[in-house]
ZAZA-574832 format. One record per residue (C-alpha): y, x, z; residue number from 1. Coordinates in steps of 0.25 Angstrom, whole numbers. Each point is the difference from the previous one (the first is absolute). Layout:
REM ZAZA-574832
     yy     xx     zz    n
      Y      X      Z  NUM
...
END
This chain:
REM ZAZA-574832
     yy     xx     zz    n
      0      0      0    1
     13      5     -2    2
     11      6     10    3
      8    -12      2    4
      9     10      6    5
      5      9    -14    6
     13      1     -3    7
      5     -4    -12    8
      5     10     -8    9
      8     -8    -10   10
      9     -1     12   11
     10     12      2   12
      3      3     15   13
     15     -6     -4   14
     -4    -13     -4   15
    -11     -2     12   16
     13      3     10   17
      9    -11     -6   18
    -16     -9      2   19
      0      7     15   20
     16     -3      1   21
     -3    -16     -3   22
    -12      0      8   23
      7      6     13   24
     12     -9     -1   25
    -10    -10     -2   26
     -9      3     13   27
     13      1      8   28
      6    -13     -4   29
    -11     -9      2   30
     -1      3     14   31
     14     -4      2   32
      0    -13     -6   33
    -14     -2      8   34
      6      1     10   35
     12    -10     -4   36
    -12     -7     -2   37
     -6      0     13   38
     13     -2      7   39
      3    -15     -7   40
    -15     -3      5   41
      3      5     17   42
     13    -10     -2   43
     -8    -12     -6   44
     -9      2     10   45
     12      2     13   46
     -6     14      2   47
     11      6     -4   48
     16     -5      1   49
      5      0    -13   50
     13    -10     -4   51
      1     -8    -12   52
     10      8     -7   53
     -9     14      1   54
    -13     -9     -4   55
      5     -2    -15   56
      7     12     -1   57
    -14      8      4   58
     -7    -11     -9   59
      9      4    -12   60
     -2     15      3   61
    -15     -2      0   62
     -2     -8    -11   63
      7      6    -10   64
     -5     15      7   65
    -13     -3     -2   66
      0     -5    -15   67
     11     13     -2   68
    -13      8      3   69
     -9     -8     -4   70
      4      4    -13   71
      3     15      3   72
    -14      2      4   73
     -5     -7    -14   74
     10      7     -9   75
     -3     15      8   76
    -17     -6     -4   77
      5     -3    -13   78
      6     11     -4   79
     -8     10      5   80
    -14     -6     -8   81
      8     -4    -13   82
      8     16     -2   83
    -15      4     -1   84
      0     -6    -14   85
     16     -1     -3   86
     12      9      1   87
      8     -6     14   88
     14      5      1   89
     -1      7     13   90
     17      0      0   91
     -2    -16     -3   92
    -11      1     12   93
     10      6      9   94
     11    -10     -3   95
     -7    -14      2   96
     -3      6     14   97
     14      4      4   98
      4    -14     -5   99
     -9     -5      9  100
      5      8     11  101
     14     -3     -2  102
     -3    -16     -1  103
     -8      2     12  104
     12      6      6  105
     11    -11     -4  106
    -12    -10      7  107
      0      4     11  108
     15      0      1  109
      2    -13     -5  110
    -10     -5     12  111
      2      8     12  112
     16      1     -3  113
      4    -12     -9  114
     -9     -8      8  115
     -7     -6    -14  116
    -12     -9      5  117
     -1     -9    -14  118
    -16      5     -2  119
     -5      9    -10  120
      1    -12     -9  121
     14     -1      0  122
      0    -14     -6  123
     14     -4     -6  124
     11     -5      7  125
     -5      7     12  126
      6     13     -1  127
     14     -6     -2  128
      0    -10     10  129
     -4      7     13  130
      6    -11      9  131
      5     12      9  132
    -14      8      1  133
      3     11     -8  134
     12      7     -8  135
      2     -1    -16  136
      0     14      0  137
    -16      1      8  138
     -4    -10    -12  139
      7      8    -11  140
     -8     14      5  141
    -13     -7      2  142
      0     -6    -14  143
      6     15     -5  144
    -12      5      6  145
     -8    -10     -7  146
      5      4    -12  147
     -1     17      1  148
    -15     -2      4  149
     -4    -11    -12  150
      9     10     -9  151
     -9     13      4  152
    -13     -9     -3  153
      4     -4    -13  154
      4     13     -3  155
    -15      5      4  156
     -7    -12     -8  157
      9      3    -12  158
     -3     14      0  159
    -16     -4     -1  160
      4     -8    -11  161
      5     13     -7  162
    -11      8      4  163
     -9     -9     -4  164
      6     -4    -14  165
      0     17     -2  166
    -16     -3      2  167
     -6    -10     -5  168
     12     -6     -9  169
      1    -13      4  170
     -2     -8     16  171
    -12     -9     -9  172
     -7     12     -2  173
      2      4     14  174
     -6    -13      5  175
    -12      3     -8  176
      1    -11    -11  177
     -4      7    -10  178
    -13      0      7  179
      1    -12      5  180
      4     -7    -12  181
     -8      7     -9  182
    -12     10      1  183
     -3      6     13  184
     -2     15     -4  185
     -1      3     16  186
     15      8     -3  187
      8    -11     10  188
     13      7      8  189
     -4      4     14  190
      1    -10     12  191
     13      5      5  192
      7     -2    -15  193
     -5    -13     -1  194
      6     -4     13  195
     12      7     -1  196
      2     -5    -14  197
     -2    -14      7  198
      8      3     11  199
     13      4     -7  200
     -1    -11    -10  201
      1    -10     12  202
      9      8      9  203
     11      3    -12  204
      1    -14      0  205
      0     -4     15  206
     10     11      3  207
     11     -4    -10  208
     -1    -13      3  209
      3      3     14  210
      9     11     -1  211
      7    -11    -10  212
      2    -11     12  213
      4     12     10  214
     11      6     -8  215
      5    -17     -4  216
     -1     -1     16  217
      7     11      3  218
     13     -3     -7  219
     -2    -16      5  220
      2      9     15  221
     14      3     -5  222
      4     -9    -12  223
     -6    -14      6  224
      6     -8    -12  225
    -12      6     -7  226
    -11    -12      1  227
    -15      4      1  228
    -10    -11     -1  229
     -7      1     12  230
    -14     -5     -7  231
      2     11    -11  232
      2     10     10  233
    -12     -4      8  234
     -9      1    -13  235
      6     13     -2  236
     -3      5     13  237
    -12     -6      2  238
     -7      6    -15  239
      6     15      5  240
     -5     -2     13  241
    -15     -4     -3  242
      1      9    -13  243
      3     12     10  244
    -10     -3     11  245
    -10     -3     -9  246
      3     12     -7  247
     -2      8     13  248
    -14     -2      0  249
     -2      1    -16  250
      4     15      2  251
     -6      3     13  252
    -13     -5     -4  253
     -2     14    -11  254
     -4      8     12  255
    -13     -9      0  256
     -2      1    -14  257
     -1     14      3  258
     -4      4     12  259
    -11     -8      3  260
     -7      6    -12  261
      1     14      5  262
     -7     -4     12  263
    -10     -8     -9  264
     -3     10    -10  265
      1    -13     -8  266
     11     -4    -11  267
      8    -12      0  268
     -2     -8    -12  269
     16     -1     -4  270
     -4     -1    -15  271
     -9    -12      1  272
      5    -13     -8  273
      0     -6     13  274
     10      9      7  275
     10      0     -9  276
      0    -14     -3  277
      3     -4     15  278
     12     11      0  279
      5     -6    -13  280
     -2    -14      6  281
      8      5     14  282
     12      6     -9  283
      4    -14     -4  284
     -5     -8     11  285
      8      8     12  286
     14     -3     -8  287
     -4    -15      1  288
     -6     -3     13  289
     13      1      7  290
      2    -16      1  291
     -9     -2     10  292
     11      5      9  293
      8    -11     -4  294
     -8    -13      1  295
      9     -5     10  296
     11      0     -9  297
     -1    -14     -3  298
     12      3    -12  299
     -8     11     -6  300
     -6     -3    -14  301
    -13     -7      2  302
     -7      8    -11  303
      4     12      8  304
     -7     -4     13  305
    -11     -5    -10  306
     -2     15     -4  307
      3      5     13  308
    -13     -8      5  309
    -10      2    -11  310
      3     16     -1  311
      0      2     17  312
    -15     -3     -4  313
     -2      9     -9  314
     10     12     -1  315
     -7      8     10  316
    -14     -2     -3  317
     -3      9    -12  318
      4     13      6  319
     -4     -4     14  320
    -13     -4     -8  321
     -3     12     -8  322
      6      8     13  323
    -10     -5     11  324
    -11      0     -9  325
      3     15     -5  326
      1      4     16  327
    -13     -8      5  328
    -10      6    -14  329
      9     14      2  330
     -4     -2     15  331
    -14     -3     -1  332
    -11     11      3  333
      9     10     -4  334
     -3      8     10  335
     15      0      4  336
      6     12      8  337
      7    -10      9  338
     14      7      7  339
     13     -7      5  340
      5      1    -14  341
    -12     -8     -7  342
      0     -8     12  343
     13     -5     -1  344
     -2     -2    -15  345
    -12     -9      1  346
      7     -9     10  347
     13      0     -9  348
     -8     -6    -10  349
     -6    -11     10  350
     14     -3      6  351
      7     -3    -14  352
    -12     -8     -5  353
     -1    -10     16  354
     14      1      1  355
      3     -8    -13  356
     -7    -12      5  357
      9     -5     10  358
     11      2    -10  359
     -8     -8    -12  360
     -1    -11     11  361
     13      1      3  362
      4     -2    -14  363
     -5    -15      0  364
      9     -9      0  365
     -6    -10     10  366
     -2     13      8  367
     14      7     -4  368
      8    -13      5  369
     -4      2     14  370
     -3     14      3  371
      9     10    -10  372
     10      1     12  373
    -10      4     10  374
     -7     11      5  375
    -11     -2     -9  376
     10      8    -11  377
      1     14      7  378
    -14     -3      4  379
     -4      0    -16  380
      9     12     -4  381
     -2      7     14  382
    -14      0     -5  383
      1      6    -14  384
     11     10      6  385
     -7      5     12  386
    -13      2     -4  387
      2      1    -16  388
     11      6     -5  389
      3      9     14  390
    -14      4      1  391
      0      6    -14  392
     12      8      3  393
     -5      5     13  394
    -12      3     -8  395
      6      7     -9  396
      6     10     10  397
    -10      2      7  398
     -8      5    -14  399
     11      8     -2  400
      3      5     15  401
    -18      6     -2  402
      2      3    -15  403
     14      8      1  404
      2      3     15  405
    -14      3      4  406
      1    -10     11  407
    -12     -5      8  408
     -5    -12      6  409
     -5     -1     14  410
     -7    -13      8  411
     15     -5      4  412
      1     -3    -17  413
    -11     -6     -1  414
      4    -10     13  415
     13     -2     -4  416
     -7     -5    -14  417
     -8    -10      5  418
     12     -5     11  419
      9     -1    -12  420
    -10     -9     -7  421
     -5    -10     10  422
     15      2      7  423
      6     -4    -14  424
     -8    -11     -3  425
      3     -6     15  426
     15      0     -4  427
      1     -6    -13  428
    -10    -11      8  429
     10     -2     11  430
     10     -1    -12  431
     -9    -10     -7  432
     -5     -7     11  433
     15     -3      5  434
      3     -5    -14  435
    -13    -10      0  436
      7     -6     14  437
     14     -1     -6  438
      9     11      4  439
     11      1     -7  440
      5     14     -7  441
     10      9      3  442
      4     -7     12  443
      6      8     12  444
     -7    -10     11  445
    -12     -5      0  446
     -5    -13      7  447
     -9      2     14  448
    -14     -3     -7  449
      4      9    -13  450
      1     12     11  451
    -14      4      1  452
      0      3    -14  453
     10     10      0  454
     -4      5     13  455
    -15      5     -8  456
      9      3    -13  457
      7     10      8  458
    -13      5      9  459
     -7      3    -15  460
     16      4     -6  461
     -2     11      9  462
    -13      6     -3  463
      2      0    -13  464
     13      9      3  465
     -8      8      8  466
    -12      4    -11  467
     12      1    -10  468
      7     10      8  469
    -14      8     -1  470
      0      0    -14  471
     14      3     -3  472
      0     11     10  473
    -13      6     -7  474
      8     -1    -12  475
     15      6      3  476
     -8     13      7  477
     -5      2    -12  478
     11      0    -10  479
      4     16      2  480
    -15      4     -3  481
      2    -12    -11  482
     11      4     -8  483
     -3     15      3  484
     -2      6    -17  485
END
């Protein structure tokens, strides 16, 4: 079986820093807004005192934190799988990441200074009409934030785009269509191109679309003669904001593609018909599943929440399909060498698949009318989040804290694995379960019988902080030895 721990050498010691540099903000980050997390739990549950104000500003800082990183992790995953077959700009690598850090910068400004609590949705004509919470000026930095770190994404997804154009002289190609179209010669683009081409076909046009809204918000902040449609606005928000998040996962979920067949020795069948069909089928149903965000909009065009309904059924389920399947047959008396990396990998691939349940039943309508502004929410994207997307990156860094760093594992990682695992699932079910009993969503109090809810959210909320920390830690005392030439 192969070293699942072999460098690659179509990465040069540069380009695996600027992977290393993404990765470490990354690790450090998530704690924090973990720790957000945890915070809005111990005051829901009367732990901890916490006044209103302070509540939906820490809610605004971990929402829109954690779907920041989310996105850093999977564009660090992306880039470093995809440069193996295409020519990156490194400068262009280096760029999107000071963005980020200067929107970050401007965010966390805009909240702990300006006082902006309006959510990481920032629906329209919240920002502008503060009713006293907050100043113009904490609005105007948070959506200026927004805007430098969607600018750094789409300058990343629109460098792939050239890369890949230089390569394979078309994004259909790069899909695989000509095999998927035509004859399969077996000659299919790797995983991580077809992704990544998938990726930044969908994210070009989420983050237009919301830069677009942010930029008309922002000179509504100062020129309020300038009318939005509030309705056009929340579309537009809404189809960046599921574009992105889903996008997080699309990226992050290459490390899979090629991990877990190092530690296999077996090969992931990216040129099948099959594979590339579902990923041609997710390009265009991720752009339209956004309505189902909206199916209380009573005004909204009923052919929208018609297509909104029928695609929440559908848009996940050829790649989650073709993804499950891969991991469970890749799995399969492979003689794997099991490790915190392929660990975290192979859950990653079982949260993303059960955590997309809770949010297909909450796409119903008979069951979205009652239950959308509930916990049940954060319980369904908690659950993909936590123990999908989160675990691939942590995987990742751990594959590349042993591959590069030479780090080693002891029995506290392989405790901190399982604790993670069982500790993760008990906290999305405290979410969940609070949901299925009618507790409402982003509410600062919580009435006496919601309380022991959050009380076991907050007992599982830590615990999962706790075997994070493990890893994290395992990956930053690694990074010298990493990024070392």
């Amino acid at each position: 079986m192969a070293n699942p721990y072999e460098p690659d050498n179509r990465i040069a010691t540069a380009e695996r820093r600027v992977v290393l540099a993404y990765m470490g903000i990354v690790a450090v980050v998530l704690l924090l807004m973990m720790v957000f997390g945890l915070l809005m739990r111990l005051a829901q549950g009367e732990l901890v005192g916490l006044s209103d104000m302070w509540f939906y500003r820490v809610l605004t800082l971990h929402g829109v934190g954690m779907v920041g990183i989310a996105g850093l992790s999977g564009a660090g995953i992306m880039w470093y799988f995809l440069r193996q077959y295409v020519d990156l700009s490194l400068a262009v690598a280096w760029l999107n990441l000071g963005l980020f850090l200067a929107g970050v910068a401007l965010i966390l400004a805009s909240v702990l200074y300006g006082g902006f609590a309006g959510a990481w949705t920032f629906l329209f004509p919240l920002p502008g009409e503060p009713m006293g919470m907050w100043q113009r000026s904490g609005a105007a930095a948070f959506l200026v934030g927004l805007l430098l770190v969607g600018v750094g994404f789409l300058l990343l997804h629109l460098d792939a785009a050239r890369a890949i154009f230089a390569r394979y002289g078309g994004l259909g190609r790069a899909l695989g269509w000509p095999q998927l179209f035509g004859h399969n010669d077996g000659n299919a683009p790797a995983a991580a191109v077809v992704a990544s081409t998938m990726v930044l076909i969908v994210n070009t046009l989420g983050l237009v679309s919301g830069a677009a809204i942010v930029i008309m918000m922002l000179i509504n902040l100062y020129a309020p003669a300038l009318a939005i449609d509030a309705l056009l606005a929340k579309n537009m928000i809404y189809f960046f904001g599921h574009v992105f998040i889903n996008a997080t996962i699309y990226m992050s979920i290459i490390a899979v593609y090629h991990l877990l067949p190092r530690y296999t020795g077996r090969s992931w069948k990216s040129s099948t018909k099959a594979f590339l069909a579902a990923w041609t089928a997710s390009t265009v149903m991720v752009v339209i599943v956004y309505p189902h965000h909206l199916l209380m909009d009573f005004v909204q065009p009923q052919w929208l929440h018609i297509t909104g309904q029928v695609i929440s059924y559908a848009s996940g389920l050829p790649v989650l399909a073709v993804t499950a399947y891969g991991v469970v047959t890749i799995l399969y008396r492979s003689g794997i060498r099991w490790d915190m990396a392929s660990g975290l990998l192979a859950l990653s691939g079982f949260g993303w698949a059960a955590g997309t349940i809770p949010a297909i039943v909450d796409a119903t309508i008979v069951v979205n009318e009652n239950m959308h502004n509930t916990l049940w929410v954060p319980g369904h994207f908690h659950f993909y989040l936590l123990l999908g997307v989160v675990a691939m990156g942590l995987g990742f860094m751990l594959w590349l804290a042993r591959t590069y760093g030479r780090a080693g594992e002891s029995w506290v990682d392989r405790v901190a694995f399982w604790i993670y695992a069982l500790a993760g699932l008990g906290f999305v079910a405290a979410f969940l379960y609070g949901g299925r009993v009618g507790t409402p969503r982003r509410y600062a109090e919580h009435l006496p019988e919601w309380v022991p809810y959050d009380r076991i959210g907050s007992l599982f909320a830590v615990l999962v902080i706790l075997t994070t920390a493990v890893f994290v830690i395992r990956f930053l005392a690694s990074l010298r030895t990493a990024s070392a030439p």
